[in-house]
N, C-alpha and C positions, 0 to 999 in steps of 0.2 A: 504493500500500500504506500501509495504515496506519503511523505513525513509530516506533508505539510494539513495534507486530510485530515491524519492522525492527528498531529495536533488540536485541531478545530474541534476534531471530534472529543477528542479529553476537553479539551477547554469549556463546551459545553456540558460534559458530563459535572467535572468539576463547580462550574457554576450554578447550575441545577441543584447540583446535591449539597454544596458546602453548607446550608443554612439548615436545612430540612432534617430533622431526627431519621436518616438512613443513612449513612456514610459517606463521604464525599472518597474519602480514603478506601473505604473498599470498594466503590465501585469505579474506581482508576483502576485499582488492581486485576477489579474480572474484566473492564474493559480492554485493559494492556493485554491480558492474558490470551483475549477472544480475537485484539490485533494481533496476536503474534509479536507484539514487542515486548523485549525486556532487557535487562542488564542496567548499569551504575546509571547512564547518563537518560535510561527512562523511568527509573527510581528517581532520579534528581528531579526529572521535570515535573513527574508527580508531587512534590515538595514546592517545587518554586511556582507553578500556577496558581499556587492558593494567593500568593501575591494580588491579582488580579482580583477574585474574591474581599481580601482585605480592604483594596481600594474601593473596592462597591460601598464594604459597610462604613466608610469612612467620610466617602461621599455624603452617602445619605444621613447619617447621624451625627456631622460633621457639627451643628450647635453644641451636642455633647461635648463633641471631643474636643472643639474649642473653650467653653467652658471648665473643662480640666487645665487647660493652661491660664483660663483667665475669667476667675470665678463670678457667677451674679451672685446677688443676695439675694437670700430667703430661699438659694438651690441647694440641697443638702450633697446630690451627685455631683461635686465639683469640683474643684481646686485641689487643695492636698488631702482634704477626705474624700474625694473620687480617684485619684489615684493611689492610695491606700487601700481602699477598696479592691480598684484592680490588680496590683501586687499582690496581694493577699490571695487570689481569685488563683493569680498564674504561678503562687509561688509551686505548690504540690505538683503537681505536672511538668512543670518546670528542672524539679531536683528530681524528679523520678525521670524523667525522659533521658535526664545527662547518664543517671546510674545502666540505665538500661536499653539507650538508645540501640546499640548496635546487638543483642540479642534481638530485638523487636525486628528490626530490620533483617535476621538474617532465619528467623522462627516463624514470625505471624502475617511476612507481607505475600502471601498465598493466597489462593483462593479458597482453598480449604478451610481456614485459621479465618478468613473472612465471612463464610457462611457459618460457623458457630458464631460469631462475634454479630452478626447481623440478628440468630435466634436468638440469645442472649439479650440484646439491645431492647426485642420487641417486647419479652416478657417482664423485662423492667418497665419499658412504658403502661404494656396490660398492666401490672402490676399498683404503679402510682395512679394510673386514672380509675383502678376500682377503689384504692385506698379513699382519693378523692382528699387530701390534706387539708385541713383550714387555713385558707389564706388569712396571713395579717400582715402581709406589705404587697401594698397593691401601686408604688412607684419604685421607681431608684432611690427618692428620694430619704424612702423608709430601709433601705436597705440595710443590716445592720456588718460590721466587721465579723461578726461570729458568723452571718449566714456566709457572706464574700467567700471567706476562707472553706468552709463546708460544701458553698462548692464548685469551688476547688479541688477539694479533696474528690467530690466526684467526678471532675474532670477528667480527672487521672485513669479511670475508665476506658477513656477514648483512645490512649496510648494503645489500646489491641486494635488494630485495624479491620474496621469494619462494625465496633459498637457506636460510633459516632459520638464527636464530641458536643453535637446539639442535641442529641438524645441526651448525653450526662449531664449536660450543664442544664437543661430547662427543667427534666425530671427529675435532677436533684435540688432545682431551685425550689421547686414546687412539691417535696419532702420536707422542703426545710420552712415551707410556709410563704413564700413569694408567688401571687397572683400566675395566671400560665403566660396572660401578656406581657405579664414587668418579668418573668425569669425569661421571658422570649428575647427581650427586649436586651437585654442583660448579657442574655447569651452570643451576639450580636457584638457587641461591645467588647465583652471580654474576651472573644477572639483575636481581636488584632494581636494586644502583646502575644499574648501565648501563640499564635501561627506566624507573626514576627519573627520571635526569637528559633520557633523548631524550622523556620527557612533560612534564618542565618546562619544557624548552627550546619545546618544540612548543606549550607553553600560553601562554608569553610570546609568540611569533611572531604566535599567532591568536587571542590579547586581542580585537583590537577588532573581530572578526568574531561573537562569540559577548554570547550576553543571559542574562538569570535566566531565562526563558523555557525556553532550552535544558536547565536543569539535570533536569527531568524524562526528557528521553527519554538523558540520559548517564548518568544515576541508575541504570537498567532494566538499561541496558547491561552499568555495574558492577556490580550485584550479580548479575546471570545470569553475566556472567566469572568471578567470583568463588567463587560455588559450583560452577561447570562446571570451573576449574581444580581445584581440591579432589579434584572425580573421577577427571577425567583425571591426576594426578599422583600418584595411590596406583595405579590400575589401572598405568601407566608403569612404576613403580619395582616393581612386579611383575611384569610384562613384561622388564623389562631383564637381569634376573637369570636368565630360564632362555633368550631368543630374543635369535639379533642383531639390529642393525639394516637388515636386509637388505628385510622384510617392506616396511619403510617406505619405501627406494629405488623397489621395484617398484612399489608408489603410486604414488609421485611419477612416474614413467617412464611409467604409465598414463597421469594425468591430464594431464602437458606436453602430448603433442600434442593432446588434447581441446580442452585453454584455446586450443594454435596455432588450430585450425582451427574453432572455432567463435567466436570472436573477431575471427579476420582474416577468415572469412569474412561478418564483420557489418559 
């Protein structure tokens, strides 16, 4: 296949899925698998596309993130308690991903290891939407440092590729008692650092695998992420408000044993 298709073709995969409680991560991996690519330098691009996603949520919730550098009054999300908040959110994930990055990468980035991580995902969602949690922070601006950190901790979840890190982040925001919209909302947000730092980290790793050569067909990738997250995270953020996350489980419970048995059967 052409590289440059291929690209296009992940870069909408990736933007589709990066927000959505299914995996954006594992479904690079069945799609690489289903293209026929693999190796360091389309491991890396899987990594560095999300860039393009990043930029989406950045775009759009761009008063936020301006407000962390230069606080209003009477916004409790802001200044040095909204980056507090998000530190706290990236640290767990963060110190676990360094301890374990290169296992993860050489055990779970399969398709096999992604259709459990994808069951697994769903019956934590069934799970929190029968529990049904009581909300008692229904903004950011209620947010408290004990929830941030908590989850974060469930963040850390999404380290298996293919439970997704908007599945842990929203479903543990909403364990921990934040509204579905404001843990959605949240979830959104607290992606940048943390997909930040796991693409810088990943670009330093895989320096001296990649060339100027390469920058065209990561180019394509990014900017199809980039507008394809845009979509997908305004259709989401209207989605979220009237349907739970139930739809999304059943997905996922569909497609596991697909990826099991046509995978292992190859």
């Amino acid at each position: 296949m052409n590289e440059y298709l291929a690209a296009t073709l992940l870069g909408l995969v990736e933007g589709i899925t990066e927000f959505l409680p299914v995996s954006s991560s594992g479904h690079l991996i069945i799609t690489s698998a289903l293209l026929g690519l693999d190796g360091a330098r389309v491991k890396t691009f899987e990594i560095i596309i999300q860039l393009g996603a990043i930029m989406a949520v950045v775009i759009l919730y761009w008063p936020k993130f301006w407000g962390l550098l230069f606080p209003k009054e009477n916004t409790y999300f802001s200044g040095v308690r909204g980056l507090w908040l998000l530190f706290l959110t990236s640290l767990p994930a963060s110190f676990l991903g360094l301890l374990v990055h290169k296992s993860i990468k050489l055990y779970l980035f399969n398709p096999i290891s992604v259709a459990l991580a994808l069951a697994a995902g769903a019956f934590f969602i069934l799970w929190v939407e029968w529990r049904k949690p009581r909300a008692t922070c229904a903004s950011l601006d209620t947010l408290t440092p004990a929830m941030a950190l908590g989850i974060g901790c469930f963040q850390c979840l999404s380290l298996w590729p293919g439970f997704s890190r908007s599945a842990a982040t929203i479903m543990g925001g909403m364990v921990l008692g934040a509204q579905r919209s404001t843990a959605a909302e949240y979830s959104f947000i607290a992606a940048v650092p943390i997909m930040m730092a796991a693409t810088a980290f990943d670009l330093y790793k895989s320096a001296d695998t990649l060339s100027t050569a390469d920058i065209p067909f990561f180019a394509i990738g990014l900017g199809v992420s980039f507008l394809t997250a845009i979509a997908a995270i305004k259709l989401f953020v209207g989605l979220v408000q009237r349907i739970s996350m139930r739809p999304f489980a059943w997905y996922r419970l569909a497609l596991a044993p697909v990826v099991f048995y046509f995978f292992n059967a190859a």
